[in-house]
C-alpha positions in Angstrom: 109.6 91.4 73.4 107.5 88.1 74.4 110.7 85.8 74.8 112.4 88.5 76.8 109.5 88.7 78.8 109.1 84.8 79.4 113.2 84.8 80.3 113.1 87.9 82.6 109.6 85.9 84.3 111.9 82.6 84.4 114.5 83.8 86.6 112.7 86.0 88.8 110.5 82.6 89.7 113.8 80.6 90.5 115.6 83.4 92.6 112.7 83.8 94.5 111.8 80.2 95.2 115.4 79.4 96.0 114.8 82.1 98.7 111.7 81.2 100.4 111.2 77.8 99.9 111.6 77.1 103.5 108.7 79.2 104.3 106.5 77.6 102.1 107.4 74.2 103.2 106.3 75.6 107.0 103.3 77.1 105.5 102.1 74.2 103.8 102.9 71.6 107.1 101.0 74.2 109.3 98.1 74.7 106.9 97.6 70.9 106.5 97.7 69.8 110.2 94.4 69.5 112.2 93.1 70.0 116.0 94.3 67.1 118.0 96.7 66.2 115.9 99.5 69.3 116.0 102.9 68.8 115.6 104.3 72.5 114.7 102.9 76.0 117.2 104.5 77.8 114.6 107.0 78.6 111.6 109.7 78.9 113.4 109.0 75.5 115.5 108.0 73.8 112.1 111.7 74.7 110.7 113.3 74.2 113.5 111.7 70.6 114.2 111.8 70.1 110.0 115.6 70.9 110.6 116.2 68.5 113.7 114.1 65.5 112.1 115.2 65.9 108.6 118.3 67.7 108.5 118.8 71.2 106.4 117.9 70.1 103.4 114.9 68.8 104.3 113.3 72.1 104.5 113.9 71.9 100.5 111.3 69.3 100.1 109.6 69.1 97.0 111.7 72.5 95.7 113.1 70.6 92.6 109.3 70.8 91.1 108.8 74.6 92.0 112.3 75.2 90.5 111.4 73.3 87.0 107.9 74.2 86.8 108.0 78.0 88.3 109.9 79.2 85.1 106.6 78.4 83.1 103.9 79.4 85.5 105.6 82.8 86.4 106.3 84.0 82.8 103.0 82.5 81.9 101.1 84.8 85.0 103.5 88.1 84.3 103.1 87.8 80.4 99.5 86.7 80.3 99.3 89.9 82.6 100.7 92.0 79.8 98.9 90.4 77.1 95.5 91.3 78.2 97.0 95.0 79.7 97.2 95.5 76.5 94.2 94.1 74.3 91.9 95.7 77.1 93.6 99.1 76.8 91.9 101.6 74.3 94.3 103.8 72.2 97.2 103.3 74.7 94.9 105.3 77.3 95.4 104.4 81.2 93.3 101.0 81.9 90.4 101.5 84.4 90.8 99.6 87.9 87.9 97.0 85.8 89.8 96.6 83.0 92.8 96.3 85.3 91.2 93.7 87.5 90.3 92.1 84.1 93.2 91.5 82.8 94.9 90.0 86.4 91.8 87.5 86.0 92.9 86.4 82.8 96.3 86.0 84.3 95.3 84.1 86.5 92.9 81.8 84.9 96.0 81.1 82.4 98.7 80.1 84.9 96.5 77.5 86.8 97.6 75.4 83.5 101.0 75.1 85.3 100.3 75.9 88.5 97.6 72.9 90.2 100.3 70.2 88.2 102.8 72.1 90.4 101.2 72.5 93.6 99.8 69.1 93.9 103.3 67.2 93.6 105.0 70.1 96.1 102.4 69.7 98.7 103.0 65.8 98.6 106.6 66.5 99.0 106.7 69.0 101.5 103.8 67.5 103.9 105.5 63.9 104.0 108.1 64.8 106.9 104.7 65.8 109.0 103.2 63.0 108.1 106.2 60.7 109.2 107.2 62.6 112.3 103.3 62.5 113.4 103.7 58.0 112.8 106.5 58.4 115.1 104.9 59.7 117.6 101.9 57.9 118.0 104.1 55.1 117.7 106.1 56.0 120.8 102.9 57.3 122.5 101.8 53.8 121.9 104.9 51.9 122.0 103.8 50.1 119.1 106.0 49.7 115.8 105.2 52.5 113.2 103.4 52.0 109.6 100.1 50.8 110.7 98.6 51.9 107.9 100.6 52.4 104.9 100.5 56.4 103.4 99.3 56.6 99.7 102.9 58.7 99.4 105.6 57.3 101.1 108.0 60.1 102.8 110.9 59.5 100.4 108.8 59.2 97.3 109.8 61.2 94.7 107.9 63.9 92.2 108.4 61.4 89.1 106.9 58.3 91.3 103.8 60.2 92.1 103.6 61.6 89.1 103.4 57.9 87.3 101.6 56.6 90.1 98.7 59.9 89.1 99.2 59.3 85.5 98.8 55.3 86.0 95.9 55.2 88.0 93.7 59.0 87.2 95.2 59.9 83.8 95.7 63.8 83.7 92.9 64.4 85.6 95.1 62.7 88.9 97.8 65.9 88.2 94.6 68.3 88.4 93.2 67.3 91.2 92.2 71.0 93.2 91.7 72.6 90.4 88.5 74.5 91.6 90.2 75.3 94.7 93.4 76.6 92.5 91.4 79.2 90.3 89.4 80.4 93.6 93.0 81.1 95.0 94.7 82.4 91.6 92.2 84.1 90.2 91.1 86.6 93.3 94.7 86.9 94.2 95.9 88.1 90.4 92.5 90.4 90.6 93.7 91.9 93.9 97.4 91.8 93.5 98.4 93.2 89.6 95.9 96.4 89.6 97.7 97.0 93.3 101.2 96.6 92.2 100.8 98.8 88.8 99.1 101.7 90.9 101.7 101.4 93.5 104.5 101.3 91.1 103.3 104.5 89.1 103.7 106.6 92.4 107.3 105.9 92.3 107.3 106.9 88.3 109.0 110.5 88.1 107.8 110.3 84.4 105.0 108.3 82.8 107.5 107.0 80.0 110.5 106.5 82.5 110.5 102.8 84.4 110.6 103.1 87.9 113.8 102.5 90.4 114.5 99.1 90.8 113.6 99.4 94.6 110.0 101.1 94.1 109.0 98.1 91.9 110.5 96.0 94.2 108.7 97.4 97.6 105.3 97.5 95.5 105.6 93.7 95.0 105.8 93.0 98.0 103.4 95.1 99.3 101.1 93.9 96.5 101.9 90.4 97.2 101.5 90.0 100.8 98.3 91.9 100.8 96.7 89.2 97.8 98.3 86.3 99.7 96.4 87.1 102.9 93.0 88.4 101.5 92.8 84.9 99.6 94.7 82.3 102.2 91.4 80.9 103.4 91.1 79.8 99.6 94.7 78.4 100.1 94.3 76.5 103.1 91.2 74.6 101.1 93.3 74.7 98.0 95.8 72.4 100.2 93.5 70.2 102.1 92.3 69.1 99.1 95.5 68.4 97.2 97.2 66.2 100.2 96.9 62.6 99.2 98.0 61.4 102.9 96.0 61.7 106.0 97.5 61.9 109.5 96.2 59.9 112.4 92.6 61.1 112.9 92.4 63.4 110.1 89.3 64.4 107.9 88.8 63.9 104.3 87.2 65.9 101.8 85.2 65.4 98.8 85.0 68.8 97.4 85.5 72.5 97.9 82.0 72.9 99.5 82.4 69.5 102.2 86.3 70.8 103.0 85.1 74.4 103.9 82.3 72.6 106.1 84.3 70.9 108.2 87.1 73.3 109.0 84.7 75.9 109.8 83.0 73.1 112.3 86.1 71.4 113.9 88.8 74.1 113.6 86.4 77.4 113.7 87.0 80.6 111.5 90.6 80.9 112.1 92.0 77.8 110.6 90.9 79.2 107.1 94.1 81.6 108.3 96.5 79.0 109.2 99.9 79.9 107.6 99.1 83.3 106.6 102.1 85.1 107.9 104.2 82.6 106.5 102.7 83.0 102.9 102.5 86.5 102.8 106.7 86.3 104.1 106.6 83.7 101.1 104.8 86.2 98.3 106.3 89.4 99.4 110.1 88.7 98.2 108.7 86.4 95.6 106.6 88.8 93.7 109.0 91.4 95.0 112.1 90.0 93.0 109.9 88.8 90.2 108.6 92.3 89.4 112.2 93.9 89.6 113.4 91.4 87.7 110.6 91.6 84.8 109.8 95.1 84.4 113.0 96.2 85.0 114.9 93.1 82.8 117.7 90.7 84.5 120.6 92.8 82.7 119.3 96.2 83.6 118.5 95.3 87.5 122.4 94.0 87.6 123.5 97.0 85.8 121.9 99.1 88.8 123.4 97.0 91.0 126.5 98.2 89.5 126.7 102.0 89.3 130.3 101.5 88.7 130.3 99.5 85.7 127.6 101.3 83.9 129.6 104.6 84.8 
């Protein structure tokens, strides 16, 4: 049933958020910096500095919005998934790979409702600590005191204040800012990811009418997942640049999807559009992963074959 569907959605969006957070807190820091101004080589230096600087916790930065607003946006993406499975499909016969792609458009097109609200608070959140530890360190460079210039989002500002602050001074509009940028990442990526993970998931199908095992559907998310989260992360890293309110020392600005894409492609070259893709895909692969285990196979059945004991 729908509600079953939406709950089963839910809680695979907050196990795997609580699990990867971190990752997506590196991806994000490394996707936003620019040439000259670098203050992370990689994931594991981003963490490891994120942990040094801001203690443990601080690698949870902004996860309080993905954990109240991923319950929405990941039933709305699975579910819308299966609503349009199903008004595409003729006479319950197998979907085309069209029809298939179709339908993951539609999802995707649906969740950006939840998603760019989402995305643009969590970005603020998670890039502040970079945008701090890069003041103190021109700072010291310069032996000058810090806070120059004062950030539009202060490092301890919270989702609510920026929120108001959005609401106060751009309406609604201020919440959707990147919205463009979020259906050219959402959009491709449901297009490329649900046709992959149902075709994946049938070869592990002994029947057509039984589900698959709980690992198969959980090894064709991930595959599924990583494999959509690095064919679209150049639309990701725009998707970002244009979401951060705050600006490090030096760095550009952008008025639009067009001007952004310029200007990476002329100061960073072709590879920056790939900043952060290991660490999304490692952020997608569980997530999706978990998500699909979770709602195709339904929270009490996955537990249940966790438990061969009890069921026996």
């Amino acid at each position: 049933s729908l509600p079953a569907k939406l709950i089963n959605g839910g809680i695979a969006g907050l196990i795997g958020v609580t699990c990867v957070f971190p990752i997506d807190l590196a991806k994000t820091r490394l996707q936003n910096q620019q040439n000259g101004q670098r203050m992370y080589s990689s994931m594991s230096d981003c963490l490891i500095k994120t942990i040094r600087s801001e203690g443990y916790f601080g690698m949870y930065r902004g996860a309080a919005v993905n954990l109240t607003l991923v319950t929405p946006e990941k039933a709305i993406k699975l579910a819308a998934n299966d609503f349009f499975r199903h008004h595409l499909s003729k006479d319950g016969k197998k979907l085309t790979l069209l029809r298939e792609m179709l339908a993951g458009c539609g999802a995707g097109t649906c969740q950006v409702i939840v998603t760019t609200p989402m995305e643009m608070l969590k970005i603020q959140l998670q890039d502040a600590g970079r945008i701090a530890a890069q003041k103190k360190l021109m700072a010291a460079q310069l032996s000058a005191p810090a806070g120059a210039a004062e950030p539009v989002v202060e490092a301890r500002t919270t989702a609510t204040q920026i929120t108001r602050e959005l609401l106060r001074s751009k309406g609604i509009a201020g919440l959707y800012k990147g919205l463009g940028a979020t259906l050219l990442r959402d959009v491709p990526f449901s297009i490329v990811y649900f046709p992959l993970f149902a075709n994946l998931n049938k070869l592990g199908q002994k029947d057509p009418d039984v589900k698959a095992p709980f690992y198969v559907s959980f090894l064709s998310g991930c595959v599924a997942g990583s494999t959509a989260a690095v064919a679209v992360n150049p639309c990701d890293v725009i998707k970002t640049r244009l979401q951060s309110l705050q600006r490090g020392v030096n760095e550009d600005t952008y008025s639009g999807i067009l001007d952004c894409t310029k200007k990476i492609w002329q100061k960073e070259g072709p590879s920056a559009f790939f900043k952060g893709a290991y660490c999304r895909a490692l952020v997608i692969a569980p997530l999706f992963g978990i998500a699909q285990v979770v709602y195709f196979i339904g929270i009490a059945e996955f537990l249940l074959d966790l438990l061969p004991k009890h069921r026996a």
